[in-house]
C-alpha positions as a Markdown table, in Angstrom:
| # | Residue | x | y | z |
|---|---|---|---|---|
| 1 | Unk | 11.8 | 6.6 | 8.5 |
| 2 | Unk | 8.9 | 8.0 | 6.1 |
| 3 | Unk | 9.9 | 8.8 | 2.5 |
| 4 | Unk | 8.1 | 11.7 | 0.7 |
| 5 | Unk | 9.9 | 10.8 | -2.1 |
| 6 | Unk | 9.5 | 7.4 | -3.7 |
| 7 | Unk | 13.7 | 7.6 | -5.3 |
| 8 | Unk | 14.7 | 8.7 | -1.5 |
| 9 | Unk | 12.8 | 5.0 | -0.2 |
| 10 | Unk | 14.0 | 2.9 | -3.2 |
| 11 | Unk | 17.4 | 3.5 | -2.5 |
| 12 | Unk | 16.7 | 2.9 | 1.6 |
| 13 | Unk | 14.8 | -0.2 | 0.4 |
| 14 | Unk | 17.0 | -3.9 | 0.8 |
| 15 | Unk | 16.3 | -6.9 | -2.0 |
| 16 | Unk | 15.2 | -9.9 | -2.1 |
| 17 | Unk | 12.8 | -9.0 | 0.7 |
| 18 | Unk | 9.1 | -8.7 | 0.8 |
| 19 | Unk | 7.1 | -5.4 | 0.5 |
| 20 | Unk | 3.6 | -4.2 | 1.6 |
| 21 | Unk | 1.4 | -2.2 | -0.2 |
| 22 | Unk | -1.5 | -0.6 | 1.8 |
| 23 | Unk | -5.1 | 1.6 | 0.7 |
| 24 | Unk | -5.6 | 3.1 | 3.5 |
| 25 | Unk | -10.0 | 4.1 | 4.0 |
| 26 | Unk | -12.2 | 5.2 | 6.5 |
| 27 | Unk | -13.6 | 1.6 | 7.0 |
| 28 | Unk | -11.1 | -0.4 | 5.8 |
| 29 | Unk | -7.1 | -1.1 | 4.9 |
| 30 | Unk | -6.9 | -3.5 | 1.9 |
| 31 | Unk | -3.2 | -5.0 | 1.9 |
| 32 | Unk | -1.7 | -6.8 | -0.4 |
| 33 | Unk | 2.4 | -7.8 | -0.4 |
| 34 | Unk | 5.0 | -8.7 | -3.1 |
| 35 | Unk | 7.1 | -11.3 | -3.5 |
| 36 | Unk | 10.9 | -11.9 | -2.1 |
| 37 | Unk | 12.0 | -10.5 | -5.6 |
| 38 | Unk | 10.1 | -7.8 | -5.2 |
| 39 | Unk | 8.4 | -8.0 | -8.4 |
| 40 | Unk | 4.9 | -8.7 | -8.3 |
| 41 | Unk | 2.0 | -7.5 | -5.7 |
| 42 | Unk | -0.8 | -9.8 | -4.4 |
| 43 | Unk | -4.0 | -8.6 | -2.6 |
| 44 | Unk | -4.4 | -10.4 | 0.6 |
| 45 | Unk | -6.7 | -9.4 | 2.8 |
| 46 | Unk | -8.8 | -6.4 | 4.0 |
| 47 | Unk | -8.7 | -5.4 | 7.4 |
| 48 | Unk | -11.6 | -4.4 | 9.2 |
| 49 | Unk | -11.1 | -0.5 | 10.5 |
| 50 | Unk | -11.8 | -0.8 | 14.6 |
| 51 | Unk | -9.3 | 2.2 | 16.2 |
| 52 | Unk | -5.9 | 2.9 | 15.1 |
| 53 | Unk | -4.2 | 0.6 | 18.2 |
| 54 | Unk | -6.1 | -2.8 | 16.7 |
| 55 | Unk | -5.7 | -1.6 | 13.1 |
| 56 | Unk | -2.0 | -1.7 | 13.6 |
| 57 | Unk | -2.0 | -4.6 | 15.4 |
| 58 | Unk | -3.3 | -7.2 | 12.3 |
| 59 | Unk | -0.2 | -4.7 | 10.5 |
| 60 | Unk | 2.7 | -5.1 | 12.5 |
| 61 | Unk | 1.3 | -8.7 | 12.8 |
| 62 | Unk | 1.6 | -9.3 | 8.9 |
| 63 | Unk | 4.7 | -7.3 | 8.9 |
| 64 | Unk | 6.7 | -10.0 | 11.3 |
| 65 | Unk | 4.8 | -12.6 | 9.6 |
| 66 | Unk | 5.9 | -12.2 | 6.1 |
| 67 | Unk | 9.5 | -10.6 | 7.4 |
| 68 | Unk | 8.7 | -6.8 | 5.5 |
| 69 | Unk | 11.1 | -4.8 | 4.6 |
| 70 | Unk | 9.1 | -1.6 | 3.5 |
| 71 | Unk | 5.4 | -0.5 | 3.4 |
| 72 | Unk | 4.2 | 1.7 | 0.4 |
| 73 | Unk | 1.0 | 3.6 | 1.4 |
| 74 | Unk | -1.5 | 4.7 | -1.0 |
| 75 | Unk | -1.3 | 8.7 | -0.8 |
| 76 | Unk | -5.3 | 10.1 | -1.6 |
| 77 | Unk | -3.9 | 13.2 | -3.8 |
| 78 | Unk | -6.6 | 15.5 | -5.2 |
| 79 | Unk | -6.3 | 15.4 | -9.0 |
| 80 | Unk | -5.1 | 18.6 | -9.3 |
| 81 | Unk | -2.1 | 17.0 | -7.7 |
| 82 | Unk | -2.9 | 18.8 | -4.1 |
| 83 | Unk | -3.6 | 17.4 | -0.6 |
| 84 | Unk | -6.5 | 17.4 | 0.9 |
| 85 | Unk | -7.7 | 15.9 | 4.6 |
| 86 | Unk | -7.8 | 12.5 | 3.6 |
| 87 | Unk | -4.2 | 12.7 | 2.6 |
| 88 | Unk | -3.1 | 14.6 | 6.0 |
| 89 | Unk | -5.0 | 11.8 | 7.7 |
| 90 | Unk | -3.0 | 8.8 | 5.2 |
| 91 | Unk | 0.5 | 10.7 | 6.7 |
| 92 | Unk | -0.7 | 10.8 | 10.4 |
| 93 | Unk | -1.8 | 7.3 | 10.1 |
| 94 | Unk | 2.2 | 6.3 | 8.4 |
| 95 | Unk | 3.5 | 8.7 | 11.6 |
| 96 | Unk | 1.4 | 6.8 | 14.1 |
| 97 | Unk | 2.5 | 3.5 | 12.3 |
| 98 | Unk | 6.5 | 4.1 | 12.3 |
| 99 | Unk | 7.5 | 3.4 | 15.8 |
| 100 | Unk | 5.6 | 0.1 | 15.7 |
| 101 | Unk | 7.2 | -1.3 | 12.6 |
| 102 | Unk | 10.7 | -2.1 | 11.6 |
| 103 | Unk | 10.9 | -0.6 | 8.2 |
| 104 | Unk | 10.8 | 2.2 | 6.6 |
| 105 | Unk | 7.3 | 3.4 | 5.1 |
| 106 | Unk | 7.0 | 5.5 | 2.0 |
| 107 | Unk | 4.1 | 7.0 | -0.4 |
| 108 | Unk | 2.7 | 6.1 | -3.3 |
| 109 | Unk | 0.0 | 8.6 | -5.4 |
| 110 | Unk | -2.9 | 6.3 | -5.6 |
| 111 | Unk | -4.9 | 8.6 | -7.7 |
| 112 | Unk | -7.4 | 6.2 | -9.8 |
| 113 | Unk | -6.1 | 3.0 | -7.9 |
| 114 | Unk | -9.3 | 2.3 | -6.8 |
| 115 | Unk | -10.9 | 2.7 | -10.3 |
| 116 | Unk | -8.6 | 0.3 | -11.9 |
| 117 | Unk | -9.2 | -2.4 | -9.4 |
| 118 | Unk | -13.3 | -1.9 | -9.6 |
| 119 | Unk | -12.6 | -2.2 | -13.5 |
| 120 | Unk | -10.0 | -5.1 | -13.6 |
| 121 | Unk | -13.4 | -6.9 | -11.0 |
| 122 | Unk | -15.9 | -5.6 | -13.6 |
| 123 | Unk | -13.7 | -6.9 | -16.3 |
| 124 | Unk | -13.3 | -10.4 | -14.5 |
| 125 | Unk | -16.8 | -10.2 | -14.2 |
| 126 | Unk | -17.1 | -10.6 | -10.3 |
| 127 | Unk | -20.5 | -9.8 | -8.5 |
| 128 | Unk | -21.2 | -6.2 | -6.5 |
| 129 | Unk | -21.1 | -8.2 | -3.5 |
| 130 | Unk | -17.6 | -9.7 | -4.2 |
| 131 | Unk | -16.2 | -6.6 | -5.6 |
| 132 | Unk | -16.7 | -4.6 | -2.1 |
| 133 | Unk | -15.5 | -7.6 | -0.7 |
| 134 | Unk | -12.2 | -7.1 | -2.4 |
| 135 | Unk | -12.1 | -4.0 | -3.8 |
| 136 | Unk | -9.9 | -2.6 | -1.2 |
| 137 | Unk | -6.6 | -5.0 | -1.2 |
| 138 | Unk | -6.9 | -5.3 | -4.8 |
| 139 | Unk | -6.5 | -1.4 | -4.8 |
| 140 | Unk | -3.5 | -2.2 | -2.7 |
| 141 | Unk | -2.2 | -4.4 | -5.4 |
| 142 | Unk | -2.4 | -1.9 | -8.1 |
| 143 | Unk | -0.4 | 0.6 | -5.4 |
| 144 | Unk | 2.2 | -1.9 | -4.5 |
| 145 | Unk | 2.7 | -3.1 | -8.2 |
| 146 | Unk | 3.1 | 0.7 | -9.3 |
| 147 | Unk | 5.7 | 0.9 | -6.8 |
| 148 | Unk | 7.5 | -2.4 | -7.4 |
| 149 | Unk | 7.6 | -1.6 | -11.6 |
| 150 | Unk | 8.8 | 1.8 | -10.4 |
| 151 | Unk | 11.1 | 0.1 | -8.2 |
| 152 | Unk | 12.9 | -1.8 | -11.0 |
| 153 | Unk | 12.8 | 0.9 | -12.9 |
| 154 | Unk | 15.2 | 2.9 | -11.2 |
| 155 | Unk | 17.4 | 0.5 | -10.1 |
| 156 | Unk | 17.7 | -0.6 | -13.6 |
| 157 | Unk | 18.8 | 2.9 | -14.0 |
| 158 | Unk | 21.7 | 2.6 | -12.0 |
């Protein structure tokens, strides 16, 4: 199932399982993936965009792999809040994605994601070469982290 609503997936969501975080580009998906406690989000890779069937692939792959029990994806808003084409394309990609994974998927507003991670790389001082080299799953981390602290969050709550 795909969650518009982060509460509606939190509650779908099982613990003590692994979660995937993904920033989703035109060139690339960076991915990162929490821990079993679902508490903290670590950038592990950037795949290579090639067409949607062997993007998926090298995702459902990881997915098995690392036994996933949701995927948060990175939702391009505009700032004003409102969505433009690269977010239609983000929930076509999550709709083409469902029926080959066995979890649910959900959204998370990555507005300014990708500008934390290039200043958390500036800040750890890492060369222009290395930050595009990571930039992209380390934008995943910042998604998948937002989402796991929101996570804990509400179920604190309740």
């Amino acid at each position: 199932m795909i969650y518009d609503s982060f509460e509606e997936m939190a509650a779908a969501l099982p613990q003590m399982q692994a979660l995937m975080g993904l920033d989703l580009g035109t060139k690339t998906i960076g991915v990162a993936v929490s821990d079993v406690m679902q508490t903290v989000a670590t950038p592990i890779e950037t795949v290579k965009r090639k067409k949607f069937t062997l993007d998926a692939q090298r995702l459902v792959e990881l997915v098995k792999d690392r036994q996933i029990a949701g995927i948060v994806l990175g939702l391009p808003r505009n700032m004003d809040g409102s969505e433009g084409p690269r977010a239609q394309s983000t929930r076509a990609f999550a709709r083409n994605l469902l029926p080959l994974v066995p979890c649910p998927i959900g959204f998370w507003d990555e507005r300014l994601s990708t500008v934390a991670a290039e200043r958390a790389l500036l800040e750890a001082d890492a060369t222009r070469k290395r930050r595009a080299e990571v930039i992209d799953h380390v934008a995943a981390g910042y998604i998948l982290q937002g989402s796991l602290d929101r996570l804990k969050h509400i179920r604190s709550a309740s």
